[in-house]
N, C-alpha and C positions, 0 to 999 in steps of 0.2 A: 707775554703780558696778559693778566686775566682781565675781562671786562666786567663791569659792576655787578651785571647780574651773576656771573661766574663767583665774580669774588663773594658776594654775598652765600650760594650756595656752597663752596667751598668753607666758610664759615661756621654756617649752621652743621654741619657733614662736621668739622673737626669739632666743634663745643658738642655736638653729642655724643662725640667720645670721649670728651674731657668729662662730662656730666653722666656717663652713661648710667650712672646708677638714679639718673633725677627723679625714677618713678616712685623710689622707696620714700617713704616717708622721712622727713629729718636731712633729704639731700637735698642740696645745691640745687637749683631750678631753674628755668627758663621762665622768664615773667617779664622779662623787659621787654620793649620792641623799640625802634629805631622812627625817625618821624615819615617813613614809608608804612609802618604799621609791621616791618619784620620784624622777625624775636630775634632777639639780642643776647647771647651766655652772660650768666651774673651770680656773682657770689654772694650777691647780696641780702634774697634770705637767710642763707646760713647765717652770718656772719651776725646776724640782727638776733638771735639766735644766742652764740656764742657770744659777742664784743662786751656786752655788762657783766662777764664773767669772768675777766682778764681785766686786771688791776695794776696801777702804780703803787709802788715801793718808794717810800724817802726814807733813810735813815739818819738818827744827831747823835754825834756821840760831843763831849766838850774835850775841848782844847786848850790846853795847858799854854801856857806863854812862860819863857823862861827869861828870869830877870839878868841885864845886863850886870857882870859883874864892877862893871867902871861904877854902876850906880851904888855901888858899897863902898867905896873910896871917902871918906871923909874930903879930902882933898880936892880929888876930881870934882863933889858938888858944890864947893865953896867958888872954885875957881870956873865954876858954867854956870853959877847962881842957882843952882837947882836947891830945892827945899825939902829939909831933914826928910818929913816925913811923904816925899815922891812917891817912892814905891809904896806907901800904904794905901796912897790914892789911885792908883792903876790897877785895873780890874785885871785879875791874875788868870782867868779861865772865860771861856764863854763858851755857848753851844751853835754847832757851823750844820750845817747840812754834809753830811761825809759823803751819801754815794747816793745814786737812783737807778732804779731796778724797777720791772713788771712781778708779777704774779698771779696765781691762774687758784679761784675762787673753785671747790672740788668737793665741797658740803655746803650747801648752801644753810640747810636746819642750825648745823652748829655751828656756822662762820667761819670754817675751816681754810686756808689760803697755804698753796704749796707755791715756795718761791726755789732760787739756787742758796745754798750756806753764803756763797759769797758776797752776795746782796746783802746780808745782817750782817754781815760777819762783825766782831766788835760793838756792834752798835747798842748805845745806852736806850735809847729809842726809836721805834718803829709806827711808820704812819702809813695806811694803805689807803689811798683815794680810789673810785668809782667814777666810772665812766658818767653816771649822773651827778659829779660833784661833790659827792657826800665824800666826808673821811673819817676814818677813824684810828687812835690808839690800837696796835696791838701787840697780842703777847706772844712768845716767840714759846711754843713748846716744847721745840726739840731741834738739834741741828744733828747732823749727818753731813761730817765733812770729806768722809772719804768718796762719799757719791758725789755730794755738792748738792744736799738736799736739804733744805729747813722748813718749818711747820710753823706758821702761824694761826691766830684764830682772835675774830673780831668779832666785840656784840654788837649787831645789823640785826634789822629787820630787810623783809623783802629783797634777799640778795639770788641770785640765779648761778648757778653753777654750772660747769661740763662737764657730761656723761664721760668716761673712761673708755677704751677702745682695749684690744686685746693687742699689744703691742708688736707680740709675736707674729703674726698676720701681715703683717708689712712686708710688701715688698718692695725690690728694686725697680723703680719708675710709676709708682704712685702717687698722686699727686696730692699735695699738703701745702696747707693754709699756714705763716708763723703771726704769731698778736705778739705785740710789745708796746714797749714806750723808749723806743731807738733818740739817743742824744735827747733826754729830756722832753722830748718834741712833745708827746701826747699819743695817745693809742694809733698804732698805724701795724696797717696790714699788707706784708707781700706773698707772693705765691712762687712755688716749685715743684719741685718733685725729690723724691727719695733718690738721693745720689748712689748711697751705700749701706750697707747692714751691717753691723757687728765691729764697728771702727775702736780700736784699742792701741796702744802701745806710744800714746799722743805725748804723755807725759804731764795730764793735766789735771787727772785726781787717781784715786785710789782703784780706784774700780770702773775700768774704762765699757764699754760695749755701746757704744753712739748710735744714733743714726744721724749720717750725713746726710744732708739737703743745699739745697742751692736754693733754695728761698731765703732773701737775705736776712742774714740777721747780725747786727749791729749794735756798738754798745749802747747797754742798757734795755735792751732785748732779753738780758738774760733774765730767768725765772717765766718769762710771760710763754705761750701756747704753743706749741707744733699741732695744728689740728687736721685730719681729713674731710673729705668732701662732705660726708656727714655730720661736719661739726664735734668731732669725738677728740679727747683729749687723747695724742697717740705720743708725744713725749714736751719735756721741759728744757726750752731754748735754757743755752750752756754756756757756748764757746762758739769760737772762729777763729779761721787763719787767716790773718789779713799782716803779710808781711810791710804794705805801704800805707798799713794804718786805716785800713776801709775794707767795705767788704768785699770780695772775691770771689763769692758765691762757692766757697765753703763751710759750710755751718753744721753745728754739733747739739744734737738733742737728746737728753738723759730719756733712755723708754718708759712708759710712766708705766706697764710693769714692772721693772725696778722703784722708780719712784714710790709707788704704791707700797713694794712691800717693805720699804725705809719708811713709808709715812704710818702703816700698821703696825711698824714695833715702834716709833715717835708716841703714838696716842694709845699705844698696851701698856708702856713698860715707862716712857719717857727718856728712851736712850734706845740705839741699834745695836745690837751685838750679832757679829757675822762667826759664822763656825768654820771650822775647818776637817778636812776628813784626814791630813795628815801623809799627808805625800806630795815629792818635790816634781816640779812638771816641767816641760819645754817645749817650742814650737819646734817643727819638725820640718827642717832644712832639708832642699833636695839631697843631699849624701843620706839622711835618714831615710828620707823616702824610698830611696833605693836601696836600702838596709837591706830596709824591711818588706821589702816586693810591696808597694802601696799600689792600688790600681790607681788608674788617672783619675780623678777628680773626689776621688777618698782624700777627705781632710782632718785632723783631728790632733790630740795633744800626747805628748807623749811620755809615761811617768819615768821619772830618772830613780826614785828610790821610795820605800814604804816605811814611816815611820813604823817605830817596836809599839805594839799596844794601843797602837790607833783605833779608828771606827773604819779606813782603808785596808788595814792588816788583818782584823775580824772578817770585814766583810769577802775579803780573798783576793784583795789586785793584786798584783805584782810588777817589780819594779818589767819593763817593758811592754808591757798592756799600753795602748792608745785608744785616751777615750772621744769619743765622734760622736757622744750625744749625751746630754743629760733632762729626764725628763722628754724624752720625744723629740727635744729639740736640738738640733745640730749644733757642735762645738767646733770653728774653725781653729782658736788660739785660746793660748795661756792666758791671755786678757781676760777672754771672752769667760772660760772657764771660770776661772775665778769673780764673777760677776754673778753667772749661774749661779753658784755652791753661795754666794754670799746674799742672795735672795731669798732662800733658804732657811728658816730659823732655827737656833739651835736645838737640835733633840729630835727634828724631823727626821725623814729618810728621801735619798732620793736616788731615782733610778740610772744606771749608769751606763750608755752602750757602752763594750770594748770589745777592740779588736785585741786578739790573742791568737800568736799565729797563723795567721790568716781568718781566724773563725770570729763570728761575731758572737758575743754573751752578752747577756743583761745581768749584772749585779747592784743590786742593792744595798747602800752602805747609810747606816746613819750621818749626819752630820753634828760632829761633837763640838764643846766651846773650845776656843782657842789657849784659852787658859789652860783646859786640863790635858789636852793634846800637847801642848809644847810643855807644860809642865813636867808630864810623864816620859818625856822622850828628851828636853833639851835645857829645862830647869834653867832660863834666862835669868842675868843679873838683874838684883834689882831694879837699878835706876834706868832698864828697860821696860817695864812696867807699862801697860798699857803698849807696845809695840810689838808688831806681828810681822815677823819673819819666813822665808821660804827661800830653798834654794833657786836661783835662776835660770832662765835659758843660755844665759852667759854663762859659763860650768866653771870660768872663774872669780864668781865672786854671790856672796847673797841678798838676795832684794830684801827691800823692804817696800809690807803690801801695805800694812795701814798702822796709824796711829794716834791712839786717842789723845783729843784735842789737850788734854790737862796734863799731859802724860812731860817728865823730864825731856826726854827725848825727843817730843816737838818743840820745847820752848828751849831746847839748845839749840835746833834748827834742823833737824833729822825731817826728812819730808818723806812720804808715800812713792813709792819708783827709784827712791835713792838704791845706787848698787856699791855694798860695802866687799872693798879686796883686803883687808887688813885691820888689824882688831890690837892694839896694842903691840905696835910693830909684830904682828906675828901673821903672816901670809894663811888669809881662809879660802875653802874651795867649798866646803861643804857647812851645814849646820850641824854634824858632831866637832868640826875643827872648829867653829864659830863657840862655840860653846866650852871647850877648854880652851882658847885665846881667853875669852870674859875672864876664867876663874883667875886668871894670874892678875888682875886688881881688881878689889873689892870696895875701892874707894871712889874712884872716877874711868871712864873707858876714854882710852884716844882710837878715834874711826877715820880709816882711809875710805874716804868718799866721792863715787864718781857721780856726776847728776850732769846729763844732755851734753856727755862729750867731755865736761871742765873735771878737774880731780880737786881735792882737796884732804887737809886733817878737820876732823874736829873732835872736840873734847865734850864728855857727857860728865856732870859733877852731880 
């Protein structure tokens, strides 16, 4: 059992190393003291700092009321006295508050507010309030649903923003601040650490590559700050698993490296287009690993096949090359990889470690659009249109990686992580067998579809 002054010393000893960066400018500080006149760890400058830079989200959209059909009966209103003209007097729609979300303020000059897609999602109108009261209309520039990324921008005066962090830089047991507006409540702030790096295969948007924390975060959290001890914006609360409806202390933050480069084609182009280099990948099961003599703690993706005429096939992979880095930076999975290459804007290049029989190479491969890569290689049907396909680490069946939000195919109910085994009763393994299935109708497709274990059909018209 420690005694006071033990305990006290033991204190100060642990928050210096929670704080150890307090000398740099912009860190977290020691400034409190206690009513003996000891210092006290406090995140309190930072925080004064950041807090007017993380925002609440409301969104209205209006709400339709459907008329009781008994109120068309001639009959039925004579005999409950109701009056011819009832339904002309009943207000047929009105506007409700649909959801509430944070957001994290990221130019301040031009009022720029990066939140989650989910947060807008549908909404006829967007209001973003200020930690000092103020609110305002805003306009929604761009969404990015397979990240879970949307763009707004508010005319403000005097707004404060957070500087961006290099995301990549994180590691495992860092400690991170999340900002939100958890249950409506009003800005509130907890603390953790980095649970984990590169978290994919969740099944909760298009383009996985998280960072786990156990700083909680709760609904209505989502879109507001993951920050470090510097105050630096290092990603955008997302998600959690909270199987008994609360939190668990695991929580999911989009890396605002990614965010950033979804928020740079939002405000270039007005819409994100991610490329592809045209070859089918997988993660690499122990019987792989031992294929392929892997040494211990060599991780990396492994290609199953090279499309014909790609920007992969120019640049020279080949189908069993495993690539373990792209851009300098380590690739553990198929998730992760294709998070990478979708950062990336079309027409760029980017660097690719592989291993090749045991040797390591660096090759260089453009990243082309999706369009004309599956075009020239797999000529999907129409009424796939806007839907991007690959084959999977499941070898029997093909995923799907993203799909534009207007696209047939989402509005029949085709989601992003869905795994298609059959294409008009015709059993596929591959994208050349995916692609002569389609041709045999040209009117509508029937998809056998598995999503989180359940199967189903469905029909695209």
């Amino acid at each position: 059992m420690l005694n006071r002054p033990q305990l006290r010393q033991w204190l100060i000893v642990a928050c210096a190393l929670l704080m150890g960066a307090a000398s740099t400018p912009g860190f977290a500080a020691l400034p409190m003291t206690d009513s003996q006149g000891e210092q006290l760890p406090s995140l309190a400058p930072m925080l004064k700092k950041v807090n007017s830079a993380v925002v609440n989200i409301a969104t209205y959209s209006t709400l339709q009321y459907k008329e009781n059909p008994l109120l068309n009966d001639p009959f039925f209103r004579r005999f409950f006295n109701v009056p011819d003209d009832y339904q002309q007097q009943q207000p047929r729609s009105r506007k409700q508050q649909q959801s509430a979300g944070s957001g994290v303020i990221v130019n301040a000059k031009d009022g720029i507010v990066m939140t989650n897609f989910h947060v807008v999602k549908d909404a006829e109108e967007v209001m973003v309030s200020l930690i000092d009261g103020r609110a305002f209309k805003a306009e929604v520039l761009g969404k990015d649903p397979g990240l879970d990324i949307a763009v707004l921008k508010i005319d403000a005066d005097d707004l404060t923003d957070i500087p961006l962090a290099n995301s990549s830089e994180m590691e495992v047991g860092d400690f991170v601040v999340a900002i939100g507006n958890p249950f409506g409540l009003g800005q509130t702030v907890t603390t953790g650490v980095v649970s984990a790096l590169g978290r994919s295969g969740l099944g909760i948007e298009g383009f996985e590559n998280f960072i786990q924390t156990d700083a909680s975060i709760n609904p209505g959290n989502s879109g507001g700050a993951l920050v470090n001890l510097r105050g630096e914006l290092i990603g955008i609360n997302t998600a959690i698993i909270a199987p008994a409806g609360g939190n668990v202390g695991i929580g999911f933050a989009i890396p605002i490296n990614m965010a950033e480069a979804s928020m740079t084609q939002i405000l270039d182009h007005g819409e994100v287009r991610r490329g592809q280099i045209g070859v089918g990948i997988q993660d690499i099961t122990p019987d792989l690993r031992q294929a392929f003599n892997l040494d211990k703690g060599v991780h990396g993706v492994l290609i199953t096949n090279v499309l014909e005429d790609s920007p992969a096939e120019d640049a020279g992979l080949k189908s069993g090359d495993i690539i373990i880095g792209v851009d300098k930076e380590k690739t553990l999975s198929a998730g992760q990889l294709r998070s990478q290459l979708g950062m990336v804007p079309v027409g760029d290049k980017v660097k690719l470690t592989v291993l090749r029989n045991g040797k390591t190479k660096t090759i260089t491969t453009k990243v082309g659009s999706p369009d004309d890569v599956l075009a020239s290689n797999t000529e999907m049907h129409p009424l796939l249109e806007g839907a991007k396909f690959e084959e999977s680490q499941d070898p029997s069946a093909i995923e799907v990686v993203s799909l534009a939000p207007s696209s047939v195919a989402a509005a029949s109910g085709l989601r992003p992580g869905d795994l298609i085994t059959s294409v008009n009763r015709i059993r596929v393994k591959s994208l050349a067998e995916f692609k002569q299935a389609l041709d045999s109708n040209k009117d509508s497709i029937l998809l056998h579809v598995n999503r989180r274990g359940g199967s189903f059909y469905l029909v695209i018209r």
